[in-house]
C-alpha positions as CSV (number, residue, x, y, z in Angstrom):
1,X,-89.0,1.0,16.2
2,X,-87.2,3.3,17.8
3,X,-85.9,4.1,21.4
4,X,-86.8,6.5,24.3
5,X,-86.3,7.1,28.1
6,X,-88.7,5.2,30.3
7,X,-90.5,6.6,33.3
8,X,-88.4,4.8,35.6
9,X,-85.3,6.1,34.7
10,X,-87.6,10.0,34.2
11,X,-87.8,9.7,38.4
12,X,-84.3,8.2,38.8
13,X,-83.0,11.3,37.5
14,X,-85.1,13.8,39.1
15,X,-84.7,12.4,42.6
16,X,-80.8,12.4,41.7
17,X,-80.5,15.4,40.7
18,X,-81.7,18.6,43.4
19,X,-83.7,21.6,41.8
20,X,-82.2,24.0,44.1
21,X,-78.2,22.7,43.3
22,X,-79.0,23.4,39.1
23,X,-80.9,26.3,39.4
24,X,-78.0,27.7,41.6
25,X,-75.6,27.3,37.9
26,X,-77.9,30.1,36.6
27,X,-78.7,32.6,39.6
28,X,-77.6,32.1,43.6
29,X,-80.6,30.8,45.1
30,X,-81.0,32.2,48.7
31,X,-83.2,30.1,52.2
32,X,-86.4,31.7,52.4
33,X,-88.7,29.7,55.0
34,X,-88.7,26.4,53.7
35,X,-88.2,27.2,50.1
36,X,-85.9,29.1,48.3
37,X,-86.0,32.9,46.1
38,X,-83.8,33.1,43.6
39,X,-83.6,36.3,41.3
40,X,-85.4,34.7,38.0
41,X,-83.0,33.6,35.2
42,X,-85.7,34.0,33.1
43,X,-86.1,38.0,32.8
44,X,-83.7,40.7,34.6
45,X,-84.5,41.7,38.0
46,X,-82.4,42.7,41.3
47,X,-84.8,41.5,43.7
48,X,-85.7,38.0,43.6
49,X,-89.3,37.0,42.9
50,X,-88.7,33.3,41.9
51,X,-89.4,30.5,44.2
52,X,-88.4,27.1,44.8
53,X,-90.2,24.7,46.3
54,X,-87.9,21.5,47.4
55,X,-90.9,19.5,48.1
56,X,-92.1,19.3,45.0
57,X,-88.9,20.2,42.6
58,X,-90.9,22.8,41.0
59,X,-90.5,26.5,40.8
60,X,-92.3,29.7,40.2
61,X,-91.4,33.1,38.7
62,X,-93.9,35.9,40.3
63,X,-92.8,38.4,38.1
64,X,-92.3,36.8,34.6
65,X,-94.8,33.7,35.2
66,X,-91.6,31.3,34.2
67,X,-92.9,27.7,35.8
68,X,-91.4,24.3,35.7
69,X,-89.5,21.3,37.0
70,X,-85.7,20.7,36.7
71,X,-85.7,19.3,33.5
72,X,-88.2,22.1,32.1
73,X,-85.6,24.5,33.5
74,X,-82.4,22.9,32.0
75,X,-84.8,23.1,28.4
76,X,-84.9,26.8,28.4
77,X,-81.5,27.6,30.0
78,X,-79.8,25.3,28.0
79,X,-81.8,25.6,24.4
80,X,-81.9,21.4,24.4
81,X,-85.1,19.4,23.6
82,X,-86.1,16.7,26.1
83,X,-84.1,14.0,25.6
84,X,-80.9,16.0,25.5
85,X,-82.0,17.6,28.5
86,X,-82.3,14.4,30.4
87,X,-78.8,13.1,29.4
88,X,-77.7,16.5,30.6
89,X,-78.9,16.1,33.8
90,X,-77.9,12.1,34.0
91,X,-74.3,13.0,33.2
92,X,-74.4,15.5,36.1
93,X,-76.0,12.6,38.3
94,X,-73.6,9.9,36.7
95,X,-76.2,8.0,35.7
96,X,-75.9,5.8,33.1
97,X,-79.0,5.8,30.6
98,X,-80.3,3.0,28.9
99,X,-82.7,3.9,26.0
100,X,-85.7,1.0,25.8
101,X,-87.0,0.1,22.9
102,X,-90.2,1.8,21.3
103,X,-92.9,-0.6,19.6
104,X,-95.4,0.1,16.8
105,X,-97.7,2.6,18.0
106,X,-95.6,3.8,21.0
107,X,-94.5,7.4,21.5
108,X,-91.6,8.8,23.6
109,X,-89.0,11.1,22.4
110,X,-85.7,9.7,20.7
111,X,-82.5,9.5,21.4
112,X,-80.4,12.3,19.5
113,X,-77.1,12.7,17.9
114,X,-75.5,15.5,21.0
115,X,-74.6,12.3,22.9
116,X,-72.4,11.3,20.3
117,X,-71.2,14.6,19.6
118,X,-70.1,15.8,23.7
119,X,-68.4,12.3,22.9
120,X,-66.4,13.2,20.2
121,X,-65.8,16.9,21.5
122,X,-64.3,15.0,24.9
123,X,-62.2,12.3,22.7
124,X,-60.5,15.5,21.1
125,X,-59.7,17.4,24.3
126,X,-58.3,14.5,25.3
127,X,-56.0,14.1,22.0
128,X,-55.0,17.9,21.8
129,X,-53.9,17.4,25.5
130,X,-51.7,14.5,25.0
131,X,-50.1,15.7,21.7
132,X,-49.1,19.2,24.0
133,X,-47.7,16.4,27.1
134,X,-45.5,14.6,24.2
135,X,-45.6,14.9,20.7
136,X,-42.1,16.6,20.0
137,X,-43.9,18.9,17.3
138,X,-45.2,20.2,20.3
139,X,-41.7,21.4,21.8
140,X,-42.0,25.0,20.7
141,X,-45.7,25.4,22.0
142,X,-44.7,24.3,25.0
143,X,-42.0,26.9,24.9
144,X,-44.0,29.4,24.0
145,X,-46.6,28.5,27.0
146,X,-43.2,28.6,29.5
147,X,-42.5,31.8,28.1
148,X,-46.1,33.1,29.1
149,X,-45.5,31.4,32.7
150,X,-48.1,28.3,31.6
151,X,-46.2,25.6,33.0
152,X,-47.7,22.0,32.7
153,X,-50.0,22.2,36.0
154,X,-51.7,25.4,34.9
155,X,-51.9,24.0,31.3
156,X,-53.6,21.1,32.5
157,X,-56.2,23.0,34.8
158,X,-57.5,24.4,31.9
159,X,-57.2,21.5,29.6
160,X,-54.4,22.9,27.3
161,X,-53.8,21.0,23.8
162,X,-51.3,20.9,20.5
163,X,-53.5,20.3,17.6
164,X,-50.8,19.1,15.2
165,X,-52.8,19.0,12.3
166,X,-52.0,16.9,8.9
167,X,-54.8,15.1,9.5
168,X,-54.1,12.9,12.9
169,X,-57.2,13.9,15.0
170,X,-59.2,12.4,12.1
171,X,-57.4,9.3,11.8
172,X,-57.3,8.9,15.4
173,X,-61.2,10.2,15.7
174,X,-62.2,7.4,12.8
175,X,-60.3,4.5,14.5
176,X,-62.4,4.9,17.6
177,X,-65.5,5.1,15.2
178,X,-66.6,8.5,14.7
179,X,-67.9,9.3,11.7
180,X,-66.3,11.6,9.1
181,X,-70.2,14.1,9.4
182,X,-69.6,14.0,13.5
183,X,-66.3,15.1,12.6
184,X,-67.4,18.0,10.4
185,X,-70.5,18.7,12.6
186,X,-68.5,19.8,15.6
187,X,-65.8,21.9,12.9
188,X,-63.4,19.1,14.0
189,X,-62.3,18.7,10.3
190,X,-63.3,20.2,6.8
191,X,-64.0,18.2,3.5
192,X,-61.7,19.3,0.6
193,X,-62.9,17.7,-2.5
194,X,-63.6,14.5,-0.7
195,X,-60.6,14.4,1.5
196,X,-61.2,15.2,5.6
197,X,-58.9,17.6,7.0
198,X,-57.9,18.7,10.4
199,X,-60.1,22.0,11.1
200,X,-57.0,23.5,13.7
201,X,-53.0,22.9,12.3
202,X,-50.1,24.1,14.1
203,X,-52.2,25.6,17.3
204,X,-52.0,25.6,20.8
205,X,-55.6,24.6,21.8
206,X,-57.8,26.3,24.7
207,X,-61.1,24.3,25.2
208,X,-64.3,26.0,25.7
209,X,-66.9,24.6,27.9
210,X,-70.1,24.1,28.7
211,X,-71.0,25.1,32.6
212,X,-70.4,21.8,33.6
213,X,-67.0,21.9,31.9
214,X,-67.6,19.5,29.1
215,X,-65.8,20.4,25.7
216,X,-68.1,21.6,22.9
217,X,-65.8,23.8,21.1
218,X,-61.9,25.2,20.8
219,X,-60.0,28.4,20.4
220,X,-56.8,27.7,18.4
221,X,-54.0,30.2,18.5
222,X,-50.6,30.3,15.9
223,X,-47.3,30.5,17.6
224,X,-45.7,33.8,17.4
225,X,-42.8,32.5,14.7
226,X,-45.5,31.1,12.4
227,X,-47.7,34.0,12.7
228,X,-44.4,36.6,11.8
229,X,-43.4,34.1,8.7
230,X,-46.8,34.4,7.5
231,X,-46.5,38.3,7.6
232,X,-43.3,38.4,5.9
233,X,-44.8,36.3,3.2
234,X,-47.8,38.3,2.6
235,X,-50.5,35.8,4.3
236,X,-52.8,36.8,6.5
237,X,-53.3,34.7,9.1
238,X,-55.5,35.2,12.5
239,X,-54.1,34.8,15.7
240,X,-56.8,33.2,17.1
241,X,-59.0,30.7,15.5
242,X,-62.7,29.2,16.9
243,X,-64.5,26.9,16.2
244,X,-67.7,28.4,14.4
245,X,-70.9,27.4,15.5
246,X,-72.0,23.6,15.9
247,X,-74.7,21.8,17.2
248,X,-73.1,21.9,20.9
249,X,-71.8,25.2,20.2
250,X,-73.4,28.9,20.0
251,X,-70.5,31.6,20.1
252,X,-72.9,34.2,21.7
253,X,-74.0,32.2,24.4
254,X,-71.0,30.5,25.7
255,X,-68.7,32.4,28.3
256,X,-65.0,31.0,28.3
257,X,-64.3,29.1,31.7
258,X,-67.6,30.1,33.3
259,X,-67.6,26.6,34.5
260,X,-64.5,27.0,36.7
261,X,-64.9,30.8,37.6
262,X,-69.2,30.1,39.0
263,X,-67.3,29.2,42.6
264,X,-65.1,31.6,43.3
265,X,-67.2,34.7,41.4
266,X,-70.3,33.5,43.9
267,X,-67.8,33.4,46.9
268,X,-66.2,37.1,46.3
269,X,-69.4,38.5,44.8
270,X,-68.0,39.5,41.7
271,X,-66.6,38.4,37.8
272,X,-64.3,39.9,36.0
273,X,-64.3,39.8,32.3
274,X,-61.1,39.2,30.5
275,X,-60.7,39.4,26.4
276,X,-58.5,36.6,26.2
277,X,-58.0,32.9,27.8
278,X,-54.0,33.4,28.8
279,X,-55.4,36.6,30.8
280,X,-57.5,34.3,32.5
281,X,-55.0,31.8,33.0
282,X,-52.4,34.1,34.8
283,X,-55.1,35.8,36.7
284,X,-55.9,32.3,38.2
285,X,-52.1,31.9,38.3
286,X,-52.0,34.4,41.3
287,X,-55.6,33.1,43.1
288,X,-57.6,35.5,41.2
289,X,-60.0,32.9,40.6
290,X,-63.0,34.2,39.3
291,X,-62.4,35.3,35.7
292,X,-63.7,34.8,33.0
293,X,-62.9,35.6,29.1
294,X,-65.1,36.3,25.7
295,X,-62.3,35.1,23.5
296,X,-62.4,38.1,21.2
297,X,-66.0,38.0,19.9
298,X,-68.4,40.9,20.6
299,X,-70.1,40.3,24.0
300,X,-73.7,40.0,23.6
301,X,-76.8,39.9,26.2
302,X,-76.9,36.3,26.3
303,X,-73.1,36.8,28.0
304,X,-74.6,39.5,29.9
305,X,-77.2,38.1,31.4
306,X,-75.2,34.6,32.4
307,X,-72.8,36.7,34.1
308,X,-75.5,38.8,36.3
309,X,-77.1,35.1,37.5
310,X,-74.1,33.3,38.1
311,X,-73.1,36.8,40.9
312,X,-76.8,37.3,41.6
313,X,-78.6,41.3,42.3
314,X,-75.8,42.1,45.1
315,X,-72.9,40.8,43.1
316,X,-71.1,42.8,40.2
317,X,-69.6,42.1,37.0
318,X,-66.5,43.8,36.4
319,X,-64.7,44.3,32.8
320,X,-61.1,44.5,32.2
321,X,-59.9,44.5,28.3
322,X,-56.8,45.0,27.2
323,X,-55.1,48.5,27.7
324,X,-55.0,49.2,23.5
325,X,-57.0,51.2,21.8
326,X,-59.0,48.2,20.4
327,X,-59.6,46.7,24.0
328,X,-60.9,50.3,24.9
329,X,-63.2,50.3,22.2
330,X,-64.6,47.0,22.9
331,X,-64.8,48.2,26.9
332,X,-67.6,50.4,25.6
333,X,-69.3,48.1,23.3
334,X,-69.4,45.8,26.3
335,X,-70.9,48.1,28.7
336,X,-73.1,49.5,26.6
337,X,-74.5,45.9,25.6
338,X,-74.9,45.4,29.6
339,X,-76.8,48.5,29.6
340,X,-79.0,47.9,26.8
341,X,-79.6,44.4,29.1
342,X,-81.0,46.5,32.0
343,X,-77.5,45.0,33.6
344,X,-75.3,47.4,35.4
345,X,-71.6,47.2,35.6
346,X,-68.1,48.3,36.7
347,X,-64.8,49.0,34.7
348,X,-61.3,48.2,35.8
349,X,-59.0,50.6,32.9
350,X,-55.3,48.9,32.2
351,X,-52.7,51.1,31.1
352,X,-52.0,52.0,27.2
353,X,-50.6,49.3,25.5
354,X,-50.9,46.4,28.0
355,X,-53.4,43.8,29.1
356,X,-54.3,41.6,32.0
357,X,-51.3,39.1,31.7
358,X,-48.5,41.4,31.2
359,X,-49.9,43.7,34.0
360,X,-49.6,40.1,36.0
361,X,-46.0,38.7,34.7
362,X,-44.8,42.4,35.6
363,X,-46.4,43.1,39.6
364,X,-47.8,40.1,40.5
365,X,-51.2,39.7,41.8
366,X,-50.9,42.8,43.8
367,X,-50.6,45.0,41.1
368,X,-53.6,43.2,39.4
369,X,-55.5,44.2,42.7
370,X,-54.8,48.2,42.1
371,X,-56.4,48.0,38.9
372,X,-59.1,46.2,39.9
373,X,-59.8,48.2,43.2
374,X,-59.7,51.4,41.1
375,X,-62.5,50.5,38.7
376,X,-65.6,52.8,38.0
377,X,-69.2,52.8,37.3
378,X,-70.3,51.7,33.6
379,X,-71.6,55.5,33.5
380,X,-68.5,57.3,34.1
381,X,-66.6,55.3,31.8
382,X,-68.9,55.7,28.7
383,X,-68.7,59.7,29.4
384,X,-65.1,59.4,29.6
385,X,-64.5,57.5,26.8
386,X,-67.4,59.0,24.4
387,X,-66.7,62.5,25.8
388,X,-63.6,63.3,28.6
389,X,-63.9,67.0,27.6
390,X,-68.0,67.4,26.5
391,X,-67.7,71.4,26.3
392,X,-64.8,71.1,23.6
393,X,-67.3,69.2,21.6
394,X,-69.0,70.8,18.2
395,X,-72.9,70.3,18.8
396,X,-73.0,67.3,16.5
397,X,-70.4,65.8,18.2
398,X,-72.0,66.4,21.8
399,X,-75.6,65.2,20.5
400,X,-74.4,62.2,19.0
401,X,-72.4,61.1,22.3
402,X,-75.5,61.7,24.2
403,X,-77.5,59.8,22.3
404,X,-75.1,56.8,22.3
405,X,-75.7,56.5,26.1
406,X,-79.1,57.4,26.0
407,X,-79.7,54.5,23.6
408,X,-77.8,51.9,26.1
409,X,-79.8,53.2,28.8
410,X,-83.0,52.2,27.4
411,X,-82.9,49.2,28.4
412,X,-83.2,50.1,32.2
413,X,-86.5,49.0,33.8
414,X,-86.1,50.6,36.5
415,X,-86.9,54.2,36.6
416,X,-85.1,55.0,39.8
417,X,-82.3,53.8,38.5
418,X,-82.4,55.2,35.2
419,X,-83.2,58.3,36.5
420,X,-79.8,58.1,38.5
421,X,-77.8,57.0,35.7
422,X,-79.8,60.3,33.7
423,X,-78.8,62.9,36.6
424,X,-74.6,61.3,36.2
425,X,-75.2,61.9,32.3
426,X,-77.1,65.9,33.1
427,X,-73.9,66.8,35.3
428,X,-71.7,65.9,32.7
429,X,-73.5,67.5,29.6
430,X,-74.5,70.5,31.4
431,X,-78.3,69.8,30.4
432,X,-81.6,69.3,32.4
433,X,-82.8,65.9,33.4
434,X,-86.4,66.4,31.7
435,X,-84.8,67.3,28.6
436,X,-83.0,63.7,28.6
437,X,-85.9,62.1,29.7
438,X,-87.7,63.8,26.9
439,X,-85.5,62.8,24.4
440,X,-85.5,58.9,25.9
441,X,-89.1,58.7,25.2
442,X,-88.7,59.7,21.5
443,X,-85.8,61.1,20.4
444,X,-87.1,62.2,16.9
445,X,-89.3,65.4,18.8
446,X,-86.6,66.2,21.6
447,X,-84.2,68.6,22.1
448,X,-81.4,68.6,23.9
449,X,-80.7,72.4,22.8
450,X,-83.4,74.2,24.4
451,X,-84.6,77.9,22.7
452,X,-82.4,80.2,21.1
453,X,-80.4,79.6,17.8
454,X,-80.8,76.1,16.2
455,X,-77.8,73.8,15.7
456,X,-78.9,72.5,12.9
457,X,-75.5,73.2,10.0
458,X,-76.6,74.7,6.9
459,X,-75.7,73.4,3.3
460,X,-73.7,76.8,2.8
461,X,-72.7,78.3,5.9
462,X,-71.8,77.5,9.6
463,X,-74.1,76.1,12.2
464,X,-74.9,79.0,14.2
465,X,-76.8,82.2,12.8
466,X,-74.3,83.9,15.2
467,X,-71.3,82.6,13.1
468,X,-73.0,82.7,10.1
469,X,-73.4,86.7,10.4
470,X,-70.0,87.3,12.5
471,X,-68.5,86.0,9.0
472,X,-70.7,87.4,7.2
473,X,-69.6,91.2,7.9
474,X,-66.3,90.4,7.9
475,X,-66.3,89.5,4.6
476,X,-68.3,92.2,3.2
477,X,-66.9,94.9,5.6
478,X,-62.9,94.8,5.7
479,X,-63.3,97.7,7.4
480,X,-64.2,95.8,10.5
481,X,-61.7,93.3,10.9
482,X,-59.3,95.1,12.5
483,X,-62.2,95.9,15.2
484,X,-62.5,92.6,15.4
485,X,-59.4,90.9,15.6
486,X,-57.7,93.8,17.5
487,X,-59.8,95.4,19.5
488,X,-62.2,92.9,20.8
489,X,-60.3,89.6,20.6
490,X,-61.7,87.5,17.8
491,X,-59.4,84.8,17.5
492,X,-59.9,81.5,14.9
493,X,-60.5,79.3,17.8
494,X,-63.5,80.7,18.6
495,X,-65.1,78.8,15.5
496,X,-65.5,75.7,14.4
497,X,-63.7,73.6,11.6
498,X,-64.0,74.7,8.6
499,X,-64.6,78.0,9.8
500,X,-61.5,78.8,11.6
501,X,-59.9,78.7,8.5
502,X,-61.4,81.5,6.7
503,X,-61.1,83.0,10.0
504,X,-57.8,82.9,10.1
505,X,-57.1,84.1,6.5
506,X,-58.9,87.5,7.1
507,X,-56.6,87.7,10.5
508,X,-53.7,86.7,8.1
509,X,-54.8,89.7,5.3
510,X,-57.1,91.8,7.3
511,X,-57.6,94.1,4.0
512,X,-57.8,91.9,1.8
513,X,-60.8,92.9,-0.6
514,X,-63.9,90.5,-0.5
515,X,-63.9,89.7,-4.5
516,X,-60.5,88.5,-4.3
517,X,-61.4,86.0,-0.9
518,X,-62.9,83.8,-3.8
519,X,-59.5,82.8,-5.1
520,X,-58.3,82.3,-1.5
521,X,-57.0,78.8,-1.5
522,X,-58.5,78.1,1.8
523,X,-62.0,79.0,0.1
524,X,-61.4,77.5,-3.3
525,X,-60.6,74.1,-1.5
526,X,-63.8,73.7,0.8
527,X,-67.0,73.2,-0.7
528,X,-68.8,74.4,2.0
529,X,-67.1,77.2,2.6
530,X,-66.8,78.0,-1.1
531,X,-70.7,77.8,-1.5
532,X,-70.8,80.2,2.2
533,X,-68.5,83.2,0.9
534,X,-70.6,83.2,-2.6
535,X,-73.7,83.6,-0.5
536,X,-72.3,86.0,1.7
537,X,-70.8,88.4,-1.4
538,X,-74.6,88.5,-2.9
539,X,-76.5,89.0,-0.4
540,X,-77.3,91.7,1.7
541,X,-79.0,90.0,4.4
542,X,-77.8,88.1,7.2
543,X,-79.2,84.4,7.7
544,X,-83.1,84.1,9.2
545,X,-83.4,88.0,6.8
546,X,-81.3,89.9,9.4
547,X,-80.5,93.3,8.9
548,X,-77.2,94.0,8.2
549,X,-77.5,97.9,8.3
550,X,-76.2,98.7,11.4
551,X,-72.9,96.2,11.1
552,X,-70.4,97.2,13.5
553,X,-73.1,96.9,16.1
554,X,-74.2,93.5,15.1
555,X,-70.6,92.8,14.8
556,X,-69.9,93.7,18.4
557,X,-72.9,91.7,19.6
558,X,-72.2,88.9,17.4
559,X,-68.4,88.5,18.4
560,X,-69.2,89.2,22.1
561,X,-71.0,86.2,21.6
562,X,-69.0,83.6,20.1
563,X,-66.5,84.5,22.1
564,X,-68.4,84.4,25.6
565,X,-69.1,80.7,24.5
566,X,-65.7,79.9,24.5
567,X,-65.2,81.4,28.0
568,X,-68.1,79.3,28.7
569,X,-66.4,76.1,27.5
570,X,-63.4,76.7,29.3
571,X,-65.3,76.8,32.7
572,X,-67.0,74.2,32.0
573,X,-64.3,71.9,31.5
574,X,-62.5,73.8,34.3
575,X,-65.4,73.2,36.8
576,X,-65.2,69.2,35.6
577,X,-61.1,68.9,36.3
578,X,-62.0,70.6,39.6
579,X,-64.5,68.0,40.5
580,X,-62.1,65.3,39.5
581,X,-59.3,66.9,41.5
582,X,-61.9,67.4,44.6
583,X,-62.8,63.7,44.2
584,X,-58.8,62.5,44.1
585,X,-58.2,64.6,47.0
586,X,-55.7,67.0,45.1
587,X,-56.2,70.6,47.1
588,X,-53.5,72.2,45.6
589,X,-54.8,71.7,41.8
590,X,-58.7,72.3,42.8
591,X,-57.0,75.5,44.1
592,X,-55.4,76.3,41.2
593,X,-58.3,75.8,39.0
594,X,-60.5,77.7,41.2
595,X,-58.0,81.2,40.9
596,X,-58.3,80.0,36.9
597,X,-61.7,79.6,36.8
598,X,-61.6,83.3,38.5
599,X,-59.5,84.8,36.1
600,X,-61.8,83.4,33.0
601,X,-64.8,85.4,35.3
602,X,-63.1,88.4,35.3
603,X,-62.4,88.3,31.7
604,X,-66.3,87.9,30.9
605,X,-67.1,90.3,33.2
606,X,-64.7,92.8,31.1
607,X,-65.6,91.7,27.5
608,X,-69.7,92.6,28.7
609,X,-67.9,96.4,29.4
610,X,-66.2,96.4,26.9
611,X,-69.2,95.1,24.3
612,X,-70.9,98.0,25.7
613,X,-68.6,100.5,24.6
614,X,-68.0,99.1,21.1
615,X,-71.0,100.2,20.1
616,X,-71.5,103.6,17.8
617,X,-74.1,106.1,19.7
C-alpha cells in the first residue's frame, strides 16, 4: 500500500490558498470587472489576454488557450507533478499534510522524495548560517564580509553561511537522519571511494531560492587569501562555486533573490539585473531593493521571461554587469537572449573596470542612481557594442554585426515593434528597411549590399573589383604610381588589411620593378597577397575580363573611387558623433563637426574636378 492526499485536504488547500495571490508570483494581475487580466505567463505578450475568474479559481489564456486551476498553474510554472505541487502550495498556506493510506486497488498519487529534500536544503542553510554567527574558522569570512560592508544584519537578510567543510554538514546532516543519497542528491556532499564529503570547504555560502525563499541550492565563494595561495601554487581554483543541478534545482531557471526583489521590482516598475550576489547585497544596502543577480551563469529565456512577469508589459527590466570587458560581453549575450525572447530591455553601462558594489562602497546610493538613470534601450547598446563606428568597418565585419542583431530580433512577434527596432538598426547601418526585412525573412537570398560590385573576397585578390584593378595597374605599371600617390592622393588607408600593405610598399619604392615585388617581404609573407601579385604579373586582364588598355584612365576612375569611399566613411561616422552631440546637448562640438563634415564636402567636390582632369584626351 502506499499513501496519497485525500480530497478533503485537495479543497482545504485550494480554499486556502487564492488563485489571484499565486498567479501574481508569475505576472501582476490587474481588477478587471469582477475578475482579473493578467498578461499570460504562459507565452509572451504586452497586453494581457489571461483572465481570472475568483469565483471559480480558474483561469483562461485567450491568446495561448493555457487553462487551469491553482494547482494546474503551480504544475507548469513550477515543472512539479501533482503531489509536489500540492505540498507547494500547503507550505505557502501552512498547512500541515497528512498523507492517508492507499489500499489494494486504490489509486491516488504518492508522496515524493522533494519534501525530504527542501528539508534537508533548509537544515543546511540553517547550519552554514550558524557556523558564519560562531565557528571561529569563520573569523576571516566574517572579516572579509566587513570588509565588503556585509555586517551581520545584512548577512542574515540574505541568509549568509560558512561552510567549513571537513566533513561536519554530513555528520550533522546524518545525526538528524538524512540519508547519505539525500545528501548527494541535493550536491550537499560527494562520495570518494565510499567515503561522503562536504560538496563546499572553506566558503562563504549565499543561498539560492526558490520564489517563496526556500533553499534549493548554494553559491560558494573562496576567500581572497585562499584563492591568491592557490595561484601562487599553480591550482586553479574558481571563485565561485554552485551547486550543479539537483532535483530542486535547475541553474537556468532559477533567478538569484527573485524571492525578495518580486515586491519592490512590482512597486517601482522595474528589476535590475546584477552578475553577482554581493552586488545585490549592497544595492539593497542603500534601499535599492529590487535587484536581482544571475550568479555568473549565461542568462537564458527561462530568466528572461520570469523577469518580464514578475514587472508585467509596463514594467522594464534593466541590466547592469560589471564594468570589465567580460561583464560587457555578457551585457550583450543577455540582451540579445531577451531579444531572441520577444522581451525588450534597457542597459545601465558601469565604468571600465568596476561593478555594482564598488560603484556603491565609493558614492553611495546616489551615484548608483546616475548610472541607472542614464541607461539605454537594448538596441542602442548592441550597435554600440557590436559596432560604435559601423562605417570603419570591412564589409565582412559590418554584415556579420548586422546579422547578430538581426538574429536576436527574430524573436519579436510583434511587427510594429520589430519594425521600430529595424528603422534604429537602418539609421545606424546606413541601409534600407526592406533590405533588413528581406534579409530577416531568409537571410541566405538577401542582400544587404544592394547592385554594384560584390563584397564577396576572392581566394587571390581583395574584395572589391575596384581594389582588385587599382592594385592591379600599380603593379604592372610603375609608371603610374607616382600619379597615384602624388598627384591624386592614394594613401594605404584607403584599403583594407592586407592590402594596405602592399600599398604601402609601392608608396615606400614607387619604382620598384614588378618582378622584383615577388621577393618583397611584405608579399612573400601573406598568402593571399602572394597568390594576388602572381595573378596580377600574368595576366593582362583586370578581374570580371576588364580591359586594362587604357590604364591611367581606369586608374584615375578606380582611385577616385576608393578614395571617395573613404570620404564617405568619414561622414558617416561624422554625421553619427553629430547626432550624439545633438542628442547630449553639446552645440559647440555638433558645430564643429558640422564645419568638418563641410570641409570633407569640399574635398569630394574637388577630387570629382580633379578626376576629370586626370584623364588623357
Amino acid at each position: 500500500m502506499g499513501k496519497f492526499v485525500g480530497e478533503e485536504q485537495l479543497r482545504r488547500i485550494k480554499e486556502a490558498v487564492d488563485l489571484v495571490d499565486v498567479m501574481g508570483d508569475y505576472a501582476p494581475p490587474q481588477k478587471a470587472g469582477s475578475q482579473f487580466k493578467v498578461c499570460c505567463p504562459f507565452h509572451q505578450e504586452r497586453t494581457p489576454s489571461c483572465y481570472i475568474y475568483p469565483d471559480q479559481q480558474t483561469y483562461h489564456c485567450f491568446g495561448c488557450g493555457a487553462h487551469g486551476d491553482i494547482i494546474t498553474l503551480v504544475r507548469e510554472q513550477e515543472g512539479l507533478d501533482f503531489v509536489d505541487a500540492v505540498e507547494y502550495l500547503a507550505r505557502r498556506a501552512n498547512i500541515q499534510l497528512v498523507f492517508e493510506e492507499r489500499g489494494p486497488g486504490e489509486t491516488g498519487p504518492n508522496r515524493s522524495e522533494r519534501e525530504n529534500l527542501l528539508a534537508l536544503m533548509a537544515f543546511a542553510s540553517d547550519f552554514y548560517q550558524r557556523m558564519l554567527q560562531r565557528e571561529d574558522s569563520a573569523t576571516e569570512a566574517r572579516e572579509y564580509l566587513q570588509q565588503r560592508r556585509i555586517g551581520a544584519d545584512l548577512a542574515k537578510r540574505f541568509g549568509l553561511g560558512w561552510a567549513p567543510g571537513r566533513g561536519s554538514l554530513c555528520a550533522a546532516a546524518r545525526q538528524k537522519g538524512f540519508t547519505p543519497e539525500q545528501l548527494i542528491a541535493c550536491n550537499l556532499a560527494i562520495d570518494r571511494e565510499g567515503t561522503l564529503r562536504d560538496r563546499f570547504y572553506e566558503r562563504v555560502m549565499f543561498p539560492i531560492a526558490d520564489r517563496f525563499g526556500q533553499p534549493i541550492a548554494f553559491s560558494g565563494r573562496i576567500l581572497p587569501a585562499a584563492e591568491a595561495q592557490a595561484k601562487a601554487e599553480g591550482r586553479s581554483v574558481g571563485k565561485y562555486i554552485n551547486s550543479s543541478d539537483t532535483p530542486l534545482y535547475h541553474k537556468s531557471e532559477v533567478v538569484w533573490n527573485l524571492h525578495q526583489a518580486r515586491a519592490a521590482a512590482r512597486k517601482e516598475g522595474r528589476v535590475v539585473i546584477m552578475e553577482g550576489p554581493t552586488d545585490v547585497m549592497a544595492a539593497s544596502a542603500v534601499g535599492l531593493d529590487a535587484c536581482v543577480a544571475v550568479l555568473g551563469t549565461a542568462l537564458t529565456s527561462q530568466h528572461a521571461r520570469q523577469l518580464a512577469n514578475t514587472v508585467g508589459g509596463t514594467g522594464k527590466v534593466v541590466l547592469l554587469f560589471d564594468g570589465d570587458s567580460a561583464g560587457q560581453n555578457n551585457a550583450v549575450k543577455a540582451v540579445s537572449t531577451f531579444l531572441s525572447a520577444g522581451i525588450p530591455c534597457r542597459v545601465a553601462v558601469m565604468e571600465a573596470g568596476h561593478d555594482p558594489a564598488e560603484l556603491v562602497a565609493n558614492g553611495g546610493r546616489t551615484a548608483l542612481d546616475r548610472v541607472l538613470r542614464n541607461e539605454r534601450s537594448d538596441i542602442d547598446h548592441l550597435l554600440r557594442s557590436l559596432a560604435p563606428l559601423p562605417h570603419t568597418l570591412e564589409p565582412r565585419e559590418r554584415v556579420s554585426a548586422v546579422d547578430h542583431i538581426l538574429d536576436a530580433l527574430r524573436g519579436l512577434r510583434d511587427i510594429d515593434v520589430r519594425r521600430g527596432y529595424l528603422e534604429e538598426l537602418g539609421a545606424w547601418f546606413r541601409i534600407e528597411v526592406p533590405r533588413l526585412e528581406r534579409r530577416l525573412r531568409d537571410s541566405s537570398e538577401s542582400t544587404l549590399d544592394g547592385p554594384g560590385p560584390s563584397p564577396a573576397v576572392a581566394a587571390d585578390g581583395p574584395g572589391l573589383a575596384q581594389e582588385d584593378v587599382c592594385l592591379h595597374l600599380l603593379v604592372r605599371y610603375p609608371e603610374l604610381r607616382p600619379l597615384a600617390f602624388d598627384d591624386w592622393g592614394l594613401e594605404p588607408r584607403h584599403l583594407p588589411t592586407p592590402w594596405d600593405g602592399l600599398l604601402a610598399e609601392l608608396l615606400a619604392q614607387p619604382h620598384l620593378p614588378p618582378a622584383e615585388l615577388i621577393n618583397t617581404e611584405v608579399v612573400r609573407e601573406d598568402p593571399p597577397l602572394s597568390a594576388a601579385v602572381h595573378r596580377w604579373l600574368r595576366s593582362e586582364e583586370g578581374r570580371g575580363r576588364v580591359a586594362l588598355d587604357r590604364p591611367q584612365e581606369l586608374l584615375a576612375d578606380m582611385v577616385a573611387f576608393l578614395i571617395e569611399r573613404g570620404l564617405d566613411r568619414e561622414l558617416a561616422e561624422l554625421d553619427q558623433q553629430r547626432e550624439q552631440a545633438q542628442r547630449d546637448g553639446d552645440v559647440a562640438l555638433a558645430m564643429d563637426l558640422f564645419r568638418q563634415r563641410s570641409d570633407i564636402q569640399r574635398q569630394q567636390r574637388g577630387l570629382r574636378e580633379r578626376n576629370r582632369g586626370a584623364k588623357p584626351a
